[in-house]
Legacy VTK file of the C-alpha trace (Angstrom):
# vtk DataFile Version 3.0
C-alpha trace
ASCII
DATASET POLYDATA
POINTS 177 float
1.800 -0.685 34.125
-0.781 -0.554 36.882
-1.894 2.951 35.828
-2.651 1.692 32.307
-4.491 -1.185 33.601
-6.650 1.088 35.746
-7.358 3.673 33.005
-8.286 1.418 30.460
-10.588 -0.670 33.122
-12.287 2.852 32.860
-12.558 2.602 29.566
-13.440 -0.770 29.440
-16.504 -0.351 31.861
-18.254 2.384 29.995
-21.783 0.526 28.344
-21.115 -0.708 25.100
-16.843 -0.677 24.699
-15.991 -4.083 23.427
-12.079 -3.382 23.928
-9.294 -0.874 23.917
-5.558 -0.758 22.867
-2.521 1.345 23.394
0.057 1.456 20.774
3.246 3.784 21.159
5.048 6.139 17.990
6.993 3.161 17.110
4.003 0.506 16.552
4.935 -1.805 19.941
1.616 -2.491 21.596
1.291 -1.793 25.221
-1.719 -2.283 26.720
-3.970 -5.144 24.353
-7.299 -5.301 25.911
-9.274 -5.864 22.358
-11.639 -8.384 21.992
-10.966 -11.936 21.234
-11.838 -11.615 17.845
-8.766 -9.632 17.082
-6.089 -12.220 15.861
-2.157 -11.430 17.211
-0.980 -12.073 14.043
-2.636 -8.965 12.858
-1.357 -6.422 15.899
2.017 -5.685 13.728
0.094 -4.394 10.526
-2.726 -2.945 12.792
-0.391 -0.519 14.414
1.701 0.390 11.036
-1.668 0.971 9.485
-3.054 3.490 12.175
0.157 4.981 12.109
-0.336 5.669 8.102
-3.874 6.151 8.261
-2.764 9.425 10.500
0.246 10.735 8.650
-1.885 10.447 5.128
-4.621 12.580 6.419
-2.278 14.573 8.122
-0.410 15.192 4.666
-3.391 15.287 2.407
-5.795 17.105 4.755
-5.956 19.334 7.667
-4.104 17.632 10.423
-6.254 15.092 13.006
-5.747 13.619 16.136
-9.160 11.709 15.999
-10.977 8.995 13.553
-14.273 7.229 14.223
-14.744 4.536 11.950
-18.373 3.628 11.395
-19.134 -0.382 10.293
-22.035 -1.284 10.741
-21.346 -4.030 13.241
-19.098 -1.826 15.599
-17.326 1.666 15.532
-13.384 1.869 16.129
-12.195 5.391 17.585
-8.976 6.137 17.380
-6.867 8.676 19.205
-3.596 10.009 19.099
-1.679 12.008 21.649
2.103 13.024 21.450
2.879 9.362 22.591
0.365 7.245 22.045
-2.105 5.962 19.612
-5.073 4.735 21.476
-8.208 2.813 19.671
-11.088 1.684 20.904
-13.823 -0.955 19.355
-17.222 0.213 20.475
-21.017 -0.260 19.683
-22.913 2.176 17.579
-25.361 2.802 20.922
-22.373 3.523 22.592
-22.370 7.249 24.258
-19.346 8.818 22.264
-19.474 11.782 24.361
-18.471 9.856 27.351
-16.286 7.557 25.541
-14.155 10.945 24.795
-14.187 12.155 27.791
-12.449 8.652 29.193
-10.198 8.481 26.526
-9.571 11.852 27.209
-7.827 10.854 30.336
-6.331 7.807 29.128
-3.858 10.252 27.217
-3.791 12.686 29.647
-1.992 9.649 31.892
0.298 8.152 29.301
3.210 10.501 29.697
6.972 9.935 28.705
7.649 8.967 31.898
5.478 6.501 32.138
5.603 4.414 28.889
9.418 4.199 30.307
8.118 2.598 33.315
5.940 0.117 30.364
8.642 -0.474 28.737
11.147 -1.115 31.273
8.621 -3.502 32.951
8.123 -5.408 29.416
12.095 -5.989 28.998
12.048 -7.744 32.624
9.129 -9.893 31.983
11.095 -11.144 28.408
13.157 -13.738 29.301
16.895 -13.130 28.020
18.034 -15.681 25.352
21.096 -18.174 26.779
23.392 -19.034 24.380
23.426 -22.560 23.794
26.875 -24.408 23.979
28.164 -27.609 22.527
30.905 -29.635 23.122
30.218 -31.640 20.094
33.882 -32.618 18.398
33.755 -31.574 14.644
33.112 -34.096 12.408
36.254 -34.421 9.797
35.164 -33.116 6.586
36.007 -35.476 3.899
38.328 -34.133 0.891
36.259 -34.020 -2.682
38.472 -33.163 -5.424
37.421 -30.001 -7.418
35.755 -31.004 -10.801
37.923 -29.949 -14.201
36.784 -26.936 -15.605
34.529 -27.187 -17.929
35.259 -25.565 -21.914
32.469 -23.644 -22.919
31.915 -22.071 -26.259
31.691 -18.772 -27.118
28.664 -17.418 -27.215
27.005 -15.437 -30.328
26.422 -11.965 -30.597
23.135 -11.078 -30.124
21.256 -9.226 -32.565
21.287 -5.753 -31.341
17.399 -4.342 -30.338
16.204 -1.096 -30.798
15.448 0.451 -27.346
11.880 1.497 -26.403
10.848 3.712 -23.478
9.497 1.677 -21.125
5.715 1.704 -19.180
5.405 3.402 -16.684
4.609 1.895 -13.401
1.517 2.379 -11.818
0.887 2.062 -8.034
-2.884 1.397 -6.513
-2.888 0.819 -2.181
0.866 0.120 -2.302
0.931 -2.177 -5.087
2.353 -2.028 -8.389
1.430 -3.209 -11.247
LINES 1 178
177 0 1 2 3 4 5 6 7 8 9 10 11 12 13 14 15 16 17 18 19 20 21 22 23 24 25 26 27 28 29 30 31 32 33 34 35 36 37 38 39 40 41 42 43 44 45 46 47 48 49 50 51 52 53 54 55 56 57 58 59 60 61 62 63 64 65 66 67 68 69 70 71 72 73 74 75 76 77 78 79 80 81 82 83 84 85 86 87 88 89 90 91 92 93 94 95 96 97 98 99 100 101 102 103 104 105 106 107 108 109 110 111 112 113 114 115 116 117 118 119 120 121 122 123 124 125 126 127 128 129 130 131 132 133 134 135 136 137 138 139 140 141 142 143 144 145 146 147 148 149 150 151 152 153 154 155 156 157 158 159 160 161 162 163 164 165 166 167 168 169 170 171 172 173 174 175 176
């Protein structure tokens, strides 16, 4: 974990980056070093929609490991290597030619190897769940006689409808309507 934390202090200390983030294939976040302004509530749809955001292009298009976003207020480059996603919120005076050169070695130094080292080290720091245990004596359930079935009547045929093909359903951003 120290590596990360040194790489991305390189990235962080480059004029005008606001924050960085590393997010693994399967969407766990391993290094957060975004700006406050990002909300933790959003990190779990933020990873699965850089993940989609890359395999859409990727089927759609010509096949790209690299996306600068340009808002007006701040640019977000993101990166993808074999085993990492890596993003980065930047100013639009920011140098992007250096800013690819450091992320450049930010994926150069996540290997396999170590995001099992991350990974392992994340597991220790969770703390394992302990079952609870209670010696409480059950509580004698009290006997409530079933109620009589009740006689229904029969129910009328209904009248039989003539079957129409049915609308198609439409889909707009994963929506249907």
């Amino acid at each position: 974990m120290e590596i990360v934390e040194k790489i991305i202090k390189n990235v962080l200390e480059l004029p005008g980056v606001d924050g960085a983030c590393l997010i693994d294939k399967k969407g766990e976040i391993l290094h957060n070093a975004l700006p406050e302004f990002f909300l933790t509530e959003f990190f779990d749809d933020l990873s699965r929609r850089i993940m989609n955001l890359f395999s859409t292009v990727e089927d759609n298009y010509l096949s790209c490991d690299e996306f600068l976003l340009k808002y007006p207020q701040k640019f977000i480059l993101m990166r993808r290597s074999r085993t990492v996603h890596f993003i980065a919120i930047v100013d639009p005076s920011t140098n992007l030619v250096s800013l690819r050169m450091v992320s450049n070695i930010v994926l150069k130094h996540v290997t396999p190897k170590v995001l099992q080292s991350i990974r392992k080290e994340k597991e220790a720091m969770e703390p394992s769940p302990v079952p609870v245990v209670r010696n409480d004596p059950p509580e004698p359930k009290a006997i409530i006689p079933e109620p009589e079935p009740q006689v229904q009547p029969e129910p009328e045929p209904e009248p039989k409808v003539e079957a129409t093909a049915a609308k198609p359903r439409r889909m707009y951003r994963g929506s249907y309507y």
